[in-house]
N, C-alpha and C positions, 0 to 999 in steps of 0.2 A: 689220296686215300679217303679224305673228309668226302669227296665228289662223288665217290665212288660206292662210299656208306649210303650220301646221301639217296642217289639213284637205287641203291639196291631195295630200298625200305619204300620209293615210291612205288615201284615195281610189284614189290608185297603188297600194299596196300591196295593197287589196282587191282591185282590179281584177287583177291578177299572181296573186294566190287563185285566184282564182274562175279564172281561165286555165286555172292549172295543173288544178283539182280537173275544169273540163271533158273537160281531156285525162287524164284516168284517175289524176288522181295521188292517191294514197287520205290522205295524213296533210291534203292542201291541204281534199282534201272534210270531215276531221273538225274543221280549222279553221273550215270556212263554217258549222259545225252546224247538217249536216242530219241527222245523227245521234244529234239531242241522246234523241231518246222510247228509243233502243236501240244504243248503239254498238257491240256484243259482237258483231253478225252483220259487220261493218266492222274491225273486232280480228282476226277469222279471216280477214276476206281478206288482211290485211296480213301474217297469221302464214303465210299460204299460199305467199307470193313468197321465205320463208325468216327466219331467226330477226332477221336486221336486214336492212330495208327504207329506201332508199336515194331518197329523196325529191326533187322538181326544188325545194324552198324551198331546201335545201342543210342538212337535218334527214337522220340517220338512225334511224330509227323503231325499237325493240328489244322483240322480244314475247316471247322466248324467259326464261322464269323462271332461270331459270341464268346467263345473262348479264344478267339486269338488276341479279341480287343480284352477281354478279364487279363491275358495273361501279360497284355501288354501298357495295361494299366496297374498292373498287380505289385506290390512292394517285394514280393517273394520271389521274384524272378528276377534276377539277375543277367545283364548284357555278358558277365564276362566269366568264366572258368576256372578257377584258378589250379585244377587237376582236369587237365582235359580229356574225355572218353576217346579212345579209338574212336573211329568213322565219319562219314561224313558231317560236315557242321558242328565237330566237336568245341568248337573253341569262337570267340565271336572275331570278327575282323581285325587282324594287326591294322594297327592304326595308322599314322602319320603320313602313310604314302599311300594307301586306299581311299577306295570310294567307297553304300553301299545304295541302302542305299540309300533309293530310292535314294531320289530321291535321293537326299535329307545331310542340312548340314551337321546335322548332328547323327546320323546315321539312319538311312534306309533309303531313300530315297528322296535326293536335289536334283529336288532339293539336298541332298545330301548326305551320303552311300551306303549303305549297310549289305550286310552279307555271312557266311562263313569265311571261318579264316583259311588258309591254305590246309589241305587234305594233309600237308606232309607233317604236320602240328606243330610247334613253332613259330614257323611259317618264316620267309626270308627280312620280315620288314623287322623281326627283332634281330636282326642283325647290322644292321643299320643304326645311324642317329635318326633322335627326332620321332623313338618311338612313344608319342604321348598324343594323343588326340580324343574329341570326344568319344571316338570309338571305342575304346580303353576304360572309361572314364568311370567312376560308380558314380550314384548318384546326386551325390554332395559337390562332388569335384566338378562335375557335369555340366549342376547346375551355377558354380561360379562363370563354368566357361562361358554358359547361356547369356548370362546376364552379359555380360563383355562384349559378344559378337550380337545379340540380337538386335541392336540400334542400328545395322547396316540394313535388316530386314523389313524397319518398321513401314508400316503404308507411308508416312511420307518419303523418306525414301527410295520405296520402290515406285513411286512416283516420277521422282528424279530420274531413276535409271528407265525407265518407261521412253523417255524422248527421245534417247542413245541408243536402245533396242529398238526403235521404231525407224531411228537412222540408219544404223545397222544392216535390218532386214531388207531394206527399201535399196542399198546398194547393192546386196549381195544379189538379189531379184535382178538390178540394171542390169551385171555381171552378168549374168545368165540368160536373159533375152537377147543381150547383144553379141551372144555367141550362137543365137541362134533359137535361143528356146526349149533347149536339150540339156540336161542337167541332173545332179543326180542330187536327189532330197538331202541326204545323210552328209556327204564331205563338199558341199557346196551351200548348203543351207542349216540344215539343223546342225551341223558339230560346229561351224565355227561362230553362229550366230551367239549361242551362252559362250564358249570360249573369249572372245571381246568383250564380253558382259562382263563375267567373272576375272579375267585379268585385269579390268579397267579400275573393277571396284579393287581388287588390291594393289592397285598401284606398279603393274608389269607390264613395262614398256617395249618395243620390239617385240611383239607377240609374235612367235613363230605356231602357227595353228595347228601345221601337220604335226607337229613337233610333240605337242599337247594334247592333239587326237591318241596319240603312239602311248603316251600316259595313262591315259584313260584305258586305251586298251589293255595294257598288258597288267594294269593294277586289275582292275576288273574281273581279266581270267584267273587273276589269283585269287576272287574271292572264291569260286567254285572248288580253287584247290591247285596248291602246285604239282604239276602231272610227268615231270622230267625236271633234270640238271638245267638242260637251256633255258624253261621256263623259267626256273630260280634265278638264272646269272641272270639273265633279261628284267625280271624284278629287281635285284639290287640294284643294278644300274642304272632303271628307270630312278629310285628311290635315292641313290648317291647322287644323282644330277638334278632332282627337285630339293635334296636335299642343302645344296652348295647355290642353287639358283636365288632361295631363300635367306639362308644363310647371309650372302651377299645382300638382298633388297634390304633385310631387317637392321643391316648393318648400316645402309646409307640411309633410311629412316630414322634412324638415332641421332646422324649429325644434319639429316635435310626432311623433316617433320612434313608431312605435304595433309590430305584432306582424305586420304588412302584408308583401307582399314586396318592395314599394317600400322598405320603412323597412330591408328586410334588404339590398338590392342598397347603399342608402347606408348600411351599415353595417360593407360588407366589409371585410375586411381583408388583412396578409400582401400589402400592394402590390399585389392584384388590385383595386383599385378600379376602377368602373366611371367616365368621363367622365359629365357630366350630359345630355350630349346621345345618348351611347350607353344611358341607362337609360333615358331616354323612348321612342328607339328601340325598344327592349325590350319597354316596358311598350306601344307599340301592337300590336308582334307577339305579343304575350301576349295581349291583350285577344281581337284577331279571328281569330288564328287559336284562341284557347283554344276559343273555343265555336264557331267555322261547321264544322268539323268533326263535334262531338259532335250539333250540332244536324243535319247532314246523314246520319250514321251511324245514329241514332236515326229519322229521318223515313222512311231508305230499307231499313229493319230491320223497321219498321212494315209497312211498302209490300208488303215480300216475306210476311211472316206472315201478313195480311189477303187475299194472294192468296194463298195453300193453308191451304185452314180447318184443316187436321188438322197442320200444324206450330204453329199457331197456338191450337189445342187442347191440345196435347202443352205449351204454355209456360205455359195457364192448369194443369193440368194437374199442373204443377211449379216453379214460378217458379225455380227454384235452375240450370233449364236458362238464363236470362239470360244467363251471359258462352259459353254455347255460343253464342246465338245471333247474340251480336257479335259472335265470331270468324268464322262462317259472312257473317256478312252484311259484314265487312272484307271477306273474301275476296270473296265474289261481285259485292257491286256496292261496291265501296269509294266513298268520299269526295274522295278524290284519284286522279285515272284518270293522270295520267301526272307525272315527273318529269324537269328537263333537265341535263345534264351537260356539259362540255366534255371534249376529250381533250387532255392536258396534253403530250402526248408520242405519238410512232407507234407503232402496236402493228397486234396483229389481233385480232378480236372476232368469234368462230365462224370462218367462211373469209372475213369480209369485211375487209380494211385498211383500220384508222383511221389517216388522218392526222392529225399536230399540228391543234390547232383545229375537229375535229370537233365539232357540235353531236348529240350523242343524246339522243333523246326515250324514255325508260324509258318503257315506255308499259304501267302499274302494272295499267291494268283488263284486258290480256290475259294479262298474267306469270300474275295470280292464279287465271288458266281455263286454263294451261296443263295441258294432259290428261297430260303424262311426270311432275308433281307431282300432280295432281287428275285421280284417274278422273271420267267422268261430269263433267267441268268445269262443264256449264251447269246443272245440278241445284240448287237451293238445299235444303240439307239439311242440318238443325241437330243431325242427328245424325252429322252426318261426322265422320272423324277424319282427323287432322292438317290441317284447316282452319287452323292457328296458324302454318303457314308460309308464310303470304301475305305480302308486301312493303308492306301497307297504310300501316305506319308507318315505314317505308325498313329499309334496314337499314345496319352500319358506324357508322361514327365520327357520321354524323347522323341514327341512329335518334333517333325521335320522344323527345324527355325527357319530355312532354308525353302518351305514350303511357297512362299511371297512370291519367291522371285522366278520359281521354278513356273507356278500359272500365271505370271505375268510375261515373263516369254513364249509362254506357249502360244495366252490371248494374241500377243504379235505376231509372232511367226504365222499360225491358221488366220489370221484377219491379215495378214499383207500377201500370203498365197491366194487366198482367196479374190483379191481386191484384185493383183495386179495380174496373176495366172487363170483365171477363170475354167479357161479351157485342159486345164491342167488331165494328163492321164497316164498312166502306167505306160512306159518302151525299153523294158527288159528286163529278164530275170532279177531280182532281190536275192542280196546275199545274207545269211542272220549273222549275230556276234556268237561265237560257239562258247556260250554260254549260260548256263539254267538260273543261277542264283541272278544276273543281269539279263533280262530280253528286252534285243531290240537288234536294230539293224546294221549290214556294214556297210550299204548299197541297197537303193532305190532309185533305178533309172528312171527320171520323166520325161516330159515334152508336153511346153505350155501351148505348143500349136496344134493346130487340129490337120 
């Protein structure tokens, strides 16, 4: 009967979508994703009605790059809900078994995942253990977490992992030419490449990749929103078996302490210790949002280089242009298209008044085309400058921690394509992830021969 409640009220809520998005309403139509193959022509309509766009979910939509970085540096806004509006992006990410992004190990983009929570409000992951993550997190508590995990990020570190991601990439390449040279970007290259990064640093051994691609997925469409009963059981389930996968590591890290970041969160000290239930937390949001980010940044970085042969020349060319062209390709087509926030307090935001409890949707993929910061916004151009001031990875007190590792796999991944694939080119239709709040790929067919 619970299954059957639950279904009936997703069904309403689609149905109340799909109304509104009938009647003109632009953030309800990028919820139904019909926008998924190009949302950017959909980004300017909504930048067209003014910098914040005032939605019938009870969402106000924010495109203006200037206010998305005030609100997301702003003390008055809050990650999290604690009375959640109807509609979409009412509530921010259940934590513990999401990604969002971006990105971001702290949430938006890994860097380390941010999102809306599931459409159905609630959402499945508090049903579950192990619901505590930085996702969750206010400020204070956040920033304990920060302190704890960010010595895994630090440049020397990410240094260290630099020679393992460059081993990495350089076998999965061998793999692939010695199959001929035909290969698909996305489940050959970019998803399992951060996936061995990210499991290495926390100490998961036997790494099953499809297994952990399947994670990703399915946490991922439930930032958009749970849209059916199966999507919900397919979530718990995801969530009960990263839950007990953890459960188990953290438990053999207690009595076999290794160099893991597992073994360093139960090692802290100075009375920050973590709860065991809050470092499992941790260690899910580590896991999926470490790599669907890198892996979606990487795939949609690809995407753009392969469609203009002559940036894409210019990178074999010079490989050392690699983190140009990560900064270009955050900005243009990022990994995390939007962020959601609450307003803790009344204020005004441009000329529009926020009231207490507004829900805003940072809506990340227009801030970063905004023309008053980017001339030429729609241009992909890896020779641009000042592309580094895109929002890809948030900004403020929950900038991405997770930011480090996420350009420094990419720098790999585009400098060892380049280096070893030269000839690299599109040989098949691309499938997207059916996803708005995550864009990026499920399938990228290539072929390094000519």
């Amino acid at each position: 009967m619970a299954e059957l409640r639950r279904a009936a009220r997703l069904q309403y809520k689609r149905a109340v979508l799909w109304t509104h998005a009938r009647r003109g309403d632009l953030v309800c139509r990028l919820m139904l994703h019909e926008h998924l193959d190009d949302p950017y022509p959909l980004y300017e309509h909504i930048r067209a009605h003014g910098p914040v766009y005032r939605s019938r979910a009870g969402v106000q939509a924010v495109t203006a790059h200037e206010l998305c970085s005030q609100v997301l540096r702003g003390s008055a806004f809050a990650r999290r809900n604690e009375e959640p509006a109807a509609g979409p992006g009412a509530r921010t990410a259940p934590a513990a078994s999401q990604t969002s992004a971006p990105g971001d190990v702290d949430g938006s983009g890994t860097g380390t995942g941010e999102g809306t929570a599931p459409a159905e409000g609630g959402g499945a992951a508090g049903d579950e253990p192990g619901d505590t993550s930085f996702l969750e997190a206010e400020v204070a508590d956040h920033m304990r977490w920060r302190r704890l995990v960010a010595p895994a990020f630090r440049p020397r570190k990410i240094a260290e992992y630099r020679k393992r991601t460059e081993e990495v990439a350089h076998r999965l390449i061998d793999t692939a030419l010695a199959r001929g040279g035909t290969f698909d970007v996305v489940t050959d290259f970019a998803s399992p490449l951060p996936i061995t990064v990210i499991s290495e640093l926390l100490g998961i051994t036997d790494v099953d990749v499809d297994r952990f691609a399947y994670y990703g997925l399915v946490t991922g469409r439930a930032i958009d929103g749970i849209r059916s009963a199966r999507q919900a059981a397919e979530f718990r389930a995801a969530a009960r078996e990263l839950n007990a996968m953890f459960t188990n590591l953290v438990g053999k890290r207690r009595g076999e302490p290794g160099e893991d970041l597992v073994s360093e969160l139960l090692r802290s000290q100075d009375g920050d210790q973590l709860p065991e239930q809050e470092i499992i937390g941790t260690c899910q949001l580590l896991l999926t949002a470490g790599f669907e980010t890198t892996t979606n940044l990487v795939s949609n970085a690809v995407l753009r280089l392969l469609s203009d042969r002559s940036q894409w020349e210019a990178l074999v060319g010079d490989p050392g242009l690699a983190p140009a062209v990560a900064e270009e390709s955050l900005r243009f087509d990022p990994p995390v298209q939007y962020s959601i926030r609450v307003a803790r307090e009344a204020l005004t935001l441009g000329d529009r008044p926020v009231p207490v409890g507004t829900v805003l949707m940072l809506v990340l993929g227009a801030a970063n085309r905004d023309p008053v910061i980017f001339p030429d916004p729609h241009r992909f151009d890896i020779s641009r400058s000042g592309a580094g001031q895109h929002l890809a990875f948030l900004s403020g007190a929950h900038y991405c921690v997770g930011a480090p590792l996420a350009r420094m796999e990419t720098d790999v991944a585009l400098s060892v394509l380049a280096e070893r694939a030269p000839e690299l080119h599109r040989a098949g239709p691309l499938r997207r992830r059916p996803t708005a709040a995550l864009r990026g790929l499920l399938s990228l067919p290539v072929s390094a021969r000519r």
